[in-house]
LUMMAR-773700 format. One line per field, with one value per residue (C-alpha): chain; residue number from 1; z negated, y, x negated. Coordinates in pm, 1 decimal. Example, Ala and Ser with C-alpha at 12.3 -4.5 7.8 and 13.67 -1.06 7.14 Angstrom:
2
cadena <- [A / A]
num <- [1 / 2]
up <- [-780.0 / -714.0]
north <- [-450.0 / -106.0]
east <- [-1230.0 / -1367.0]
REM end
This chain:
229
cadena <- [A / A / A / A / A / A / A / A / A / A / A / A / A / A / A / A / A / A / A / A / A / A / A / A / A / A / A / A / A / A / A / A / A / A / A / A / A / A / A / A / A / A / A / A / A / A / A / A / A / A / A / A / A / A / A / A / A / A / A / A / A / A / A / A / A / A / A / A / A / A / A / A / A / A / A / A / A / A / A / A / A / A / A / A / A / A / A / A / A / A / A / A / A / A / A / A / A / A / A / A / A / A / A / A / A / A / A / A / A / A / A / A / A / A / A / A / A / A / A / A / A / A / A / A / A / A / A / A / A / A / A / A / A / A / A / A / A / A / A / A / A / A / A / A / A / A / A / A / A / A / A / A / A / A / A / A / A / A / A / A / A / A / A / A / A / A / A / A / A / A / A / A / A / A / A / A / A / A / A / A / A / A / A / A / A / A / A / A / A / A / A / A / A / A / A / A / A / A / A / A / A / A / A / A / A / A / A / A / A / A / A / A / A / A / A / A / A / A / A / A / A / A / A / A / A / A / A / A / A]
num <- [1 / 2 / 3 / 4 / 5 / 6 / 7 / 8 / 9 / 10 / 11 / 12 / 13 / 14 / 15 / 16 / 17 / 18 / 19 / 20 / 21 / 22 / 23 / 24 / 25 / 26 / 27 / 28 / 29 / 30 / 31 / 32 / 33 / 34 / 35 / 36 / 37 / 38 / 39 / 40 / 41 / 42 / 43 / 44 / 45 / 46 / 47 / 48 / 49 / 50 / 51 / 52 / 53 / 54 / 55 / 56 / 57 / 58 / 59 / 60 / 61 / 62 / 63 / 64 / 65 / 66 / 67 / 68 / 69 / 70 / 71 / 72 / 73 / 74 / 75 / 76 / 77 / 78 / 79 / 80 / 81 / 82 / 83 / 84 / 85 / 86 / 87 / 88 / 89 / 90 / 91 / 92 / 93 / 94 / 95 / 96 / 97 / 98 / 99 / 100 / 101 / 102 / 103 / 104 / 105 / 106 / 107 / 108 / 109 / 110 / 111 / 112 / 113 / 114 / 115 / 116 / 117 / 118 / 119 / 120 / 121 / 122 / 123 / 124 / 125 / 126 / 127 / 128 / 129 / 130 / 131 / 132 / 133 / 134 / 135 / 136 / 137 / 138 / 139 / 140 / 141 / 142 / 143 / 144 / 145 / 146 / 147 / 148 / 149 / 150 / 151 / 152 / 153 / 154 / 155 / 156 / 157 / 158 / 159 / 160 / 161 / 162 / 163 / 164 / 165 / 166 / 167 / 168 / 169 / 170 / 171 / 172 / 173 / 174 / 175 / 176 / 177 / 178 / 179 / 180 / 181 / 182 / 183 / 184 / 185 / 186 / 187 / 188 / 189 / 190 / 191 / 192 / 193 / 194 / 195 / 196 / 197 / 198 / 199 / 200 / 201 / 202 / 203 / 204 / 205 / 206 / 207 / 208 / 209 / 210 / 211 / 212 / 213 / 214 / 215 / 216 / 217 / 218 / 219 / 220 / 221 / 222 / 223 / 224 / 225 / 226 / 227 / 228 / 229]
up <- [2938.9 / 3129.5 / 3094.0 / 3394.6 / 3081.5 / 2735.2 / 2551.2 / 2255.7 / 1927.6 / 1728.9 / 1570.0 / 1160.2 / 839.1 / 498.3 / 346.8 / -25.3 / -292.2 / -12.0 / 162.2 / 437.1 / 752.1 / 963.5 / 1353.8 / 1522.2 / 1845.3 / 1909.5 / 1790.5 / 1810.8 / 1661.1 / 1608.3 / 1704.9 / 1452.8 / 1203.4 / 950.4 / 945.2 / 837.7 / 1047.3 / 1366.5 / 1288.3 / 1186.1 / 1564.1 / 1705.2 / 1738.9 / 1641.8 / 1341.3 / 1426.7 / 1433.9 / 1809.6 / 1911.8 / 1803.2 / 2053.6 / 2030.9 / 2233.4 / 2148.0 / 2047.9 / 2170.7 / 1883.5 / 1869.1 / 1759.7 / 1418.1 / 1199.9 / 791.8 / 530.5 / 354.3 / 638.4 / 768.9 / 1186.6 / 1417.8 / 1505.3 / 1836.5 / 2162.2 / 2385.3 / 2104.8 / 1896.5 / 1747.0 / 1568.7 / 1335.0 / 1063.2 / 1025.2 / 726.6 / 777.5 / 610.0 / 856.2 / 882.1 / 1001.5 / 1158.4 / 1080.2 / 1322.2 / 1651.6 / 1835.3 / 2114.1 / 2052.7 / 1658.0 / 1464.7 / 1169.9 / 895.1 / 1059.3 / 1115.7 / 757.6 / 745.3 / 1069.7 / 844.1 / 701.9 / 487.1 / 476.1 / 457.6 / 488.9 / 786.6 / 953.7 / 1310.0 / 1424.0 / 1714.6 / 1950.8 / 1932.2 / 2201.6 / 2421.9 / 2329.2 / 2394.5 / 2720.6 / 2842.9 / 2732.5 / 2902.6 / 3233.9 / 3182.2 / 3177.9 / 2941.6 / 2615.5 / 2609.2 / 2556.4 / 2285.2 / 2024.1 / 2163.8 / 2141.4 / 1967.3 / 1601.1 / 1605.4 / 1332.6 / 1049.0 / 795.3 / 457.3 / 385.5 / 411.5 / 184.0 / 162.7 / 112.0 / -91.9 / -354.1 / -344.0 / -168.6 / 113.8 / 30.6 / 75.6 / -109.2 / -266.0 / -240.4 / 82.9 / 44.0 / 214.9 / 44.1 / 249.9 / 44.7 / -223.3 / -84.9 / -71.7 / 307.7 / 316.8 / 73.9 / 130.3 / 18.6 / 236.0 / 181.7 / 436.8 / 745.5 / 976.8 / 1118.6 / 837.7 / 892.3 / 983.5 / 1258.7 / 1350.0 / 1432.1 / 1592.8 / 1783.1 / 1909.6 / 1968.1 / 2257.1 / 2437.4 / 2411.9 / 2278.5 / 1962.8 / 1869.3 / 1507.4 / 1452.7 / 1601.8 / 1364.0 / 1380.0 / 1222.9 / 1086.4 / 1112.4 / 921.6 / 703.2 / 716.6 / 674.9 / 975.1 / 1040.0 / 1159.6 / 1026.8 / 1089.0 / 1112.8 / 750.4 / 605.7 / 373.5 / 376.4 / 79.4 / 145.1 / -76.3 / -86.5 / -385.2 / -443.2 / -85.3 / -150.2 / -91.1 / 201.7 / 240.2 / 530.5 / 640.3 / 923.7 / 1010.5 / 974.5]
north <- [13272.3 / 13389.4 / 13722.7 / 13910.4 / 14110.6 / 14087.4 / 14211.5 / 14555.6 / 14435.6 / 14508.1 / 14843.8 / 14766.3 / 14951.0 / 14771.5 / 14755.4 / 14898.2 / 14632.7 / 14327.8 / 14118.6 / 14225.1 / 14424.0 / 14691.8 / 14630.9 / 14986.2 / 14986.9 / 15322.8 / 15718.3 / 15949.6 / 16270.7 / 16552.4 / 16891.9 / 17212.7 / 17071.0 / 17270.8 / 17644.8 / 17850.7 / 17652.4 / 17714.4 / 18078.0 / 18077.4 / 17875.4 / 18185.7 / 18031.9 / 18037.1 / 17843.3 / 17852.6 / 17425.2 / 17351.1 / 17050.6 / 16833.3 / 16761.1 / 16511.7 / 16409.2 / 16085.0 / 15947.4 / 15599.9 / 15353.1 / 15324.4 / 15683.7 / 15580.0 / 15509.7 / 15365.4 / 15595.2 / 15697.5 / 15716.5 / 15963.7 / 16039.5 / 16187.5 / 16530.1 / 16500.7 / 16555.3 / 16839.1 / 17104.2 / 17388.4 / 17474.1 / 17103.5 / 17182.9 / 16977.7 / 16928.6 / 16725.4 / 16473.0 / 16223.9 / 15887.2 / 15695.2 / 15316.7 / 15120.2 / 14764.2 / 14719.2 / 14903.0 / 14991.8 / 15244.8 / 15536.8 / 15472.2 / 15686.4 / 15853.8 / 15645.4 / 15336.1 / 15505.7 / 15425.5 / 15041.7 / 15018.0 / 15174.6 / 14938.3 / 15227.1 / 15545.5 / 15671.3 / 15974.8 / 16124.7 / 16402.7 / 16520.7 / 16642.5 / 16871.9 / 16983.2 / 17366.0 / 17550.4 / 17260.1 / 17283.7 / 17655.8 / 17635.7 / 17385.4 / 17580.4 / 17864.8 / 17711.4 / 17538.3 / 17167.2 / 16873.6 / 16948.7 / 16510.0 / 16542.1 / 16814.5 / 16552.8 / 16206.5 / 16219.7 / 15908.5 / 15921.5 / 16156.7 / 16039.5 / 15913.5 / 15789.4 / 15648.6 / 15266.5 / 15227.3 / 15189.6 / 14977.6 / 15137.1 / 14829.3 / 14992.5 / 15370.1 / 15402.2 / 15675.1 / 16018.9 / 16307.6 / 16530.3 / 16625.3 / 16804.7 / 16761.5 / 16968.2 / 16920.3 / 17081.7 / 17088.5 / 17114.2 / 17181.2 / 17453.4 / 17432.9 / 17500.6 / 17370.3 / 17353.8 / 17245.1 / 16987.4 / 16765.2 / 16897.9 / 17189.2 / 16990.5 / 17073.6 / 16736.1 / 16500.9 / 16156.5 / 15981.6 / 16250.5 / 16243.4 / 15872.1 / 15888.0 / 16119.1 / 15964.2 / 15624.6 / 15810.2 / 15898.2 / 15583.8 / 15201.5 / 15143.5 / 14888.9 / 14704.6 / 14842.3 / 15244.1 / 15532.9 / 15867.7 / 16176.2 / 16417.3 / 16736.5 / 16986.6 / 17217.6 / 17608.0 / 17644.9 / 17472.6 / 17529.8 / 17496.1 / 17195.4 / 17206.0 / 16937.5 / 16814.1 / 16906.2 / 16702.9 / 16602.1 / 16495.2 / 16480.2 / 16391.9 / 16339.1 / 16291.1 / 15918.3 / 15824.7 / 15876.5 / 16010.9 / 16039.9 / 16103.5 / 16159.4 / 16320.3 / 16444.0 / 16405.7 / 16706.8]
east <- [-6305.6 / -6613.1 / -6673.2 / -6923.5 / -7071.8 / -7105.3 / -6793.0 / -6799.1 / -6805.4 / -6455.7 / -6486.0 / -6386.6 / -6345.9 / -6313.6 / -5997.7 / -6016.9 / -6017.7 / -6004.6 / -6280.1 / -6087.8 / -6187.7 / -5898.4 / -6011.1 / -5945.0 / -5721.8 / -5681.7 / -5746.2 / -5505.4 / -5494.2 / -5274.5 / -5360.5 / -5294.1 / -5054.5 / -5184.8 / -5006.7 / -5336.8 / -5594.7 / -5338.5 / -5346.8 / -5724.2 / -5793.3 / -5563.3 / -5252.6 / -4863.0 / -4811.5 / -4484.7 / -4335.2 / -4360.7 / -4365.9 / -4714.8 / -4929.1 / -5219.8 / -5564.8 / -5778.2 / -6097.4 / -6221.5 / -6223.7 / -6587.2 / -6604.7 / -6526.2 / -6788.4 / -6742.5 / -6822.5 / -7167.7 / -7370.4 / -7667.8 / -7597.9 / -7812.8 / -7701.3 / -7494.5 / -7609.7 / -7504.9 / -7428.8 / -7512.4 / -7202.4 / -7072.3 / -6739.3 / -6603.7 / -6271.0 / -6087.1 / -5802.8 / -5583.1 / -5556.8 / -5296.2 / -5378.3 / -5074.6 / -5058.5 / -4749.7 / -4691.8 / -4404.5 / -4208.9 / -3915.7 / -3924.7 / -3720.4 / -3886.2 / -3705.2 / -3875.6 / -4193.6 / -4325.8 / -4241.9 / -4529.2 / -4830.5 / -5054.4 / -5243.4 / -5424.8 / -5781.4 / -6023.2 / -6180.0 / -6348.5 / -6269.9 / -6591.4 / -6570.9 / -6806.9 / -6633.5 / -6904.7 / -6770.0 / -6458.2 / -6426.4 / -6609.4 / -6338.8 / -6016.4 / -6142.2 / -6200.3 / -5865.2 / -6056.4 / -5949.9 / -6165.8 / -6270.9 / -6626.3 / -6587.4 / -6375.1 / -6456.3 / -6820.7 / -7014.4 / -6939.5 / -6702.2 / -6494.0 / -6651.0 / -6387.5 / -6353.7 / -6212.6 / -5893.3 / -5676.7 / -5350.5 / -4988.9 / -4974.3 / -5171.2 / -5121.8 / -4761.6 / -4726.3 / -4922.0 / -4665.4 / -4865.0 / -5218.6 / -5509.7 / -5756.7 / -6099.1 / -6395.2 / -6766.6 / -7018.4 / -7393.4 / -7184.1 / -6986.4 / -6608.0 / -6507.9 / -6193.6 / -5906.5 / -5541.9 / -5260.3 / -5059.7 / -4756.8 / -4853.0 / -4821.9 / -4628.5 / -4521.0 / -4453.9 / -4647.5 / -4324.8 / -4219.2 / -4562.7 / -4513.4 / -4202.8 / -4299.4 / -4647.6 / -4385.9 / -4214.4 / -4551.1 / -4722.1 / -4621.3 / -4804.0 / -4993.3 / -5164.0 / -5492.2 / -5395.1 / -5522.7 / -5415.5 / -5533.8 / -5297.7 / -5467.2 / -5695.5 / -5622.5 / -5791.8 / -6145.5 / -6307.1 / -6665.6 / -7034.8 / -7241.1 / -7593.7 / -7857.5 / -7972.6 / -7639.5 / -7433.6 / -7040.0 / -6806.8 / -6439.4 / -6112.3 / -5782.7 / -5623.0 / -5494.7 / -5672.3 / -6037.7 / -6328.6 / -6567.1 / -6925.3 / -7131.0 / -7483.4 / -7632.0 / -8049.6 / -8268.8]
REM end
């Protein structure tokens, strides 16, 4: 095959304890599945339906890393999430098959562009360019369900400079990660290589230019990430 321009390079994470490499298809991610960060973003926490927007694949970027500050913003929010990376796809699952499609689970950070964000929700605009900005989701290796089974629960915290921002365990979701699946299965077909993020738990806020990330979840791992001065 001839192609008229030179194809994107696969977008990869490492696969913890392998030589082996994840290739991202997609990014989905699930809005306000926390209870507090719903209510702290001035919302019902009440369990409506989920709803979810995307990030192109090349918005991921592996862990321990130092980014330029992104373009276009003055007001760049972190937010915490557990990812779950789908090693088989599929349409209209049900939530007891959901589980048998994940390949494993890692760390990452939603960044946001919130000034953007804001200034698109109140003009009534799609909010896009305020989540799928370049290296908007930074995210830890990934690792296999092989090794650490299916997190139901756990802490998730976030420090950033030291200072805790945001605390939570995964047990507060809303959507479970199999109904979150299911779910995202009767929207669009999915497919090997799709990550989705499962929300962030209260305590979202400003990162400024020179600061430093570390996130956790317990029995997932850890994730670190700075941003130039």
């Amino acid at each position: 095959m001839t192609y008229a321009v030179q194809p994107p390079p696969v977008t990869t994470l490492p696969v913890s304890g392998t030589e082996e490499t994840f290739p991202v298809s997609r990014v989905y991610c699930v809005g306000r599945n926390y209870a507090e960060h719903a209510v702290e973003m001035g919302h019902d926490p009440d369990r409506e339906p989920p709803f979810f927007f995307a990030k192109p694949a090349d918005a991921v970027v592996p862990n321990g890393g130092t980014l330029p500050f992104p373009s276009a913003t003055e007001d760049l929010h972190h937010e915490i999430e557990l990812v779950v990376a789908l090693g088989e796809g599929g349409a209209d699952l049900t939530a007891s098959a959901a589980l048998t499609k994940v390949f494993g689970y890692a760390v990452g950070l939603d960044m946001t562009r919130r000034d953007l964000q804001a200034e698109a929700k109140k003009a009534g605009r799609p909010w896009d360019m305020a989540k799928g900005f370049d290296r908007s989701a930074p995210m830890s290796a990934i690792c296999p369900v092989s090794a650490i089974g299916h997190p139901e629960r756990g802490s998730i915290w976030l420090r950033v400079n030291d200072e805790l921002r945001q605390q939570g365990d995964l047990r507060q979701q809303i959507w479970k990660v199999p109904e979150t699946i299911a779910f995202l299965s009767t929207l669009v077909e999915l497919r090997p290589g799709d990550l989705i993020m499962t929300g962030t738990p209260k305590g979202v806020g400003p990162v400024r230019r020179g600061d430093q990330l570390v996130g956790h979840i317990d029995g997932v791992g850890d994730l670190k990430v700075g941003y130039r001065a």
